[in-house]
C-alpha positions in Angstrom: 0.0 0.0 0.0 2.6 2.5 0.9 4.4 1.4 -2.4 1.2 2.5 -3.9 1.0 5.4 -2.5 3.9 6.8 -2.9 4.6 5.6 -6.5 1.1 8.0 -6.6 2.7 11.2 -5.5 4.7 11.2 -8.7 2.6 13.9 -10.8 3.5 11.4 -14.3 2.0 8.7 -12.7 -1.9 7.7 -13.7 -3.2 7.1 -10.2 -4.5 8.9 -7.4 -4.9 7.1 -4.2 -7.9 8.5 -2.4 -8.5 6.1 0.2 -7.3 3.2 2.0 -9.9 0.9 3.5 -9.0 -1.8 5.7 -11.0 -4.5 7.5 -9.7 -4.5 10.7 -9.8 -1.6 12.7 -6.1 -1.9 14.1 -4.6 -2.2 11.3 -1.1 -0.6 10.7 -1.7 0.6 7.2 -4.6 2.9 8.6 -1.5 4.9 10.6 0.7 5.2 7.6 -1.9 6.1 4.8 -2.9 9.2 6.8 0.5 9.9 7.2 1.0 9.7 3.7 -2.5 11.8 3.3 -4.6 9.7 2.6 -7.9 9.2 3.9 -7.9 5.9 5.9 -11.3 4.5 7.0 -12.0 0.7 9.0 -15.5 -1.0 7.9 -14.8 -3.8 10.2 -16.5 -7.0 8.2 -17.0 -8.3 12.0 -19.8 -5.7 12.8 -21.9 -7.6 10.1 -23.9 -10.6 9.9 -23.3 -11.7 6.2 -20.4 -11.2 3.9 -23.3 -9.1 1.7 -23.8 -6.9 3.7 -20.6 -6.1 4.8 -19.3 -5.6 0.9 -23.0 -3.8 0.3 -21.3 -0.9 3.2 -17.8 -1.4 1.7 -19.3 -1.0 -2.2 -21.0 2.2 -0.8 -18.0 3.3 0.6 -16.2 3.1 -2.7 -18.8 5.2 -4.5 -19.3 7.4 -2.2 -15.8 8.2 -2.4 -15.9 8.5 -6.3 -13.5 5.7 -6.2 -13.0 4.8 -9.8 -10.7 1.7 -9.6 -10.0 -0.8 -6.6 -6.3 -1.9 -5.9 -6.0 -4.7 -2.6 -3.5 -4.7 -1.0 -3.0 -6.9 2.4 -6.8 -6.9 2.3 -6.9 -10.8 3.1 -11.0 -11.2 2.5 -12.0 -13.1 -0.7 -14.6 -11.1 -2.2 -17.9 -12.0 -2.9 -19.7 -12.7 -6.3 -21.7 -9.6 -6.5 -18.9 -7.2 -5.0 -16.3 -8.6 -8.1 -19.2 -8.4 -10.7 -19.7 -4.7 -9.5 -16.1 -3.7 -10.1 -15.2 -6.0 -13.6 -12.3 -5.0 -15.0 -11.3 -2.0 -12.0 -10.2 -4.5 -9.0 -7.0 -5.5 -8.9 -5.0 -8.0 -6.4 -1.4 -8.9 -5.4 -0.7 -12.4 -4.9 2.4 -14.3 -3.2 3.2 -16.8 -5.6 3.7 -17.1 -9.5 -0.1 -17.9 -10.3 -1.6 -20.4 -11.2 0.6 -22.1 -8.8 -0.5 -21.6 -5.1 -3.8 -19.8 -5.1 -4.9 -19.2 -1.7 -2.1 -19.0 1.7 0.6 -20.9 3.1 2.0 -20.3 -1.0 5.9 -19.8 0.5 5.7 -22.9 2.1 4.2 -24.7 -0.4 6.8 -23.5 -3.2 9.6 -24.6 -0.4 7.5 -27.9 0.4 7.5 -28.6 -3.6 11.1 -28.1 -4.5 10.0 -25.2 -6.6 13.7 -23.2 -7.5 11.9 -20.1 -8.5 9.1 -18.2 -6.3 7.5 -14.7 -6.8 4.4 -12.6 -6.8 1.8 -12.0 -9.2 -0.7 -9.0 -9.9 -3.8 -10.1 -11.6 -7.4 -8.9 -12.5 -10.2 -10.0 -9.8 -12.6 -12.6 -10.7 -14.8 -14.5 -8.9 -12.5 -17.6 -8.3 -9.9 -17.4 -5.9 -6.8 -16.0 -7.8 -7.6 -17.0 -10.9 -8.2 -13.5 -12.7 -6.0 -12.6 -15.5 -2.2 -12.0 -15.2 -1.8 -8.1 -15.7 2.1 -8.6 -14.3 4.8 -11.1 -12.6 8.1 -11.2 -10.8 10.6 -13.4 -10.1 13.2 -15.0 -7.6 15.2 -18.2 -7.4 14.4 -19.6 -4.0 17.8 -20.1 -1.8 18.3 -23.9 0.0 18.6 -21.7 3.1 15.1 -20.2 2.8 12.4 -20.6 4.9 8.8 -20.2 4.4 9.5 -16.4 6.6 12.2 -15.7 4.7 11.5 -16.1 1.9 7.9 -14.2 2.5 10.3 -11.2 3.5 11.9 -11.5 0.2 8.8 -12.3 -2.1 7.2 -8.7 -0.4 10.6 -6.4 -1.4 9.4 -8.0 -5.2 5.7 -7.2 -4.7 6.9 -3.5 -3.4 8.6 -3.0 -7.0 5.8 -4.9 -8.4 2.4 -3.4 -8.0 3.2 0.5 -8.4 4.5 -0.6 -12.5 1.1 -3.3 -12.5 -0.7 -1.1 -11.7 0.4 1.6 -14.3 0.0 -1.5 -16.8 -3.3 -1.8 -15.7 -4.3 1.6 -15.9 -3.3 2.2 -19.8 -4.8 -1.0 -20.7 -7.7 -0.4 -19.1 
């Protein structure tokens, strides 16, 4: 998110970040996004009783916003049906592995588990199944005999830092 925020500040760059939303009250990226000066808000999905109606506050949050284009990042909810429909072709996720290998978690321990040599992280379009949109954008590393499932996590982020900002862009001018 910061990544994205700050590759946003450049006036050559074709995003504006307008708001960070987050899940969880507490969470970190709340702090730094208004730091950066950017409107940070909490719908915690925990205050409703169905995943629709959380995303039906979370959707009107968006528009009310005037928030053209949804980017996640760390936002670890898989989103419903109607929610994804809503935003075709203007959502966006990062994901921890070189998709179509390892959709869902645990993918740094799975690639180590697998004997995989190379690991890396992959921005695609949201669909409705679980990471299987599109490929907009990947990266690449060669996973080290020494690495464990936390290292190697640490290293796979630095990649998605570099990443997303230049996906995103990608995205954008396709768009």
């Amino acid at each position: 998110m910061v990544a994205l925020i700050e590759a946003a500040q450049d006036r050559d760059y074709p995003a504006d970040v307008q708001l960070v939303i987050s899940n969880r009250p507490r969470a970190k990226g709340l702090d730094k996004a208004e730091a950066l000066g950017v409107t940070a808000i909490a719908i915690d999905h925990k205050d409703y009783e169905t995943r629709a109606d959380f995303e039906a506050i979370l959707d009107a949050a968006l528009r009310i916003h005037e928030i053209e284009f949804v980017v996640c990042a760390g936002f670890m909810r898989v989103l419903g049906s109607d929610f994804v429909r809503g935003w075709t072709r203007k959502l966006i996720n990062i994901h921890p592995s070189l998709l179509p290998k390892y959709k869902g978690l645990h993918t740094h321990k799975r690639a180590i588990e697998a004997g995989d040599i190379e690991h890396g992280c992959t921005v695609h379009w949201v669909t409705e199944g679980v990471d299987e949109g599109e490929v907009i954008a990947q990266s690449t590393l060669n996973i080290s005999p020494n690495d464990t499932p936390e290292s190697l996590a640490r290293r796979v982020q630095t990649l998605e830092h570099g990443l997303y900002p230049n996906a995103l862009r990608q995205a954008l001018t396709s768009h």
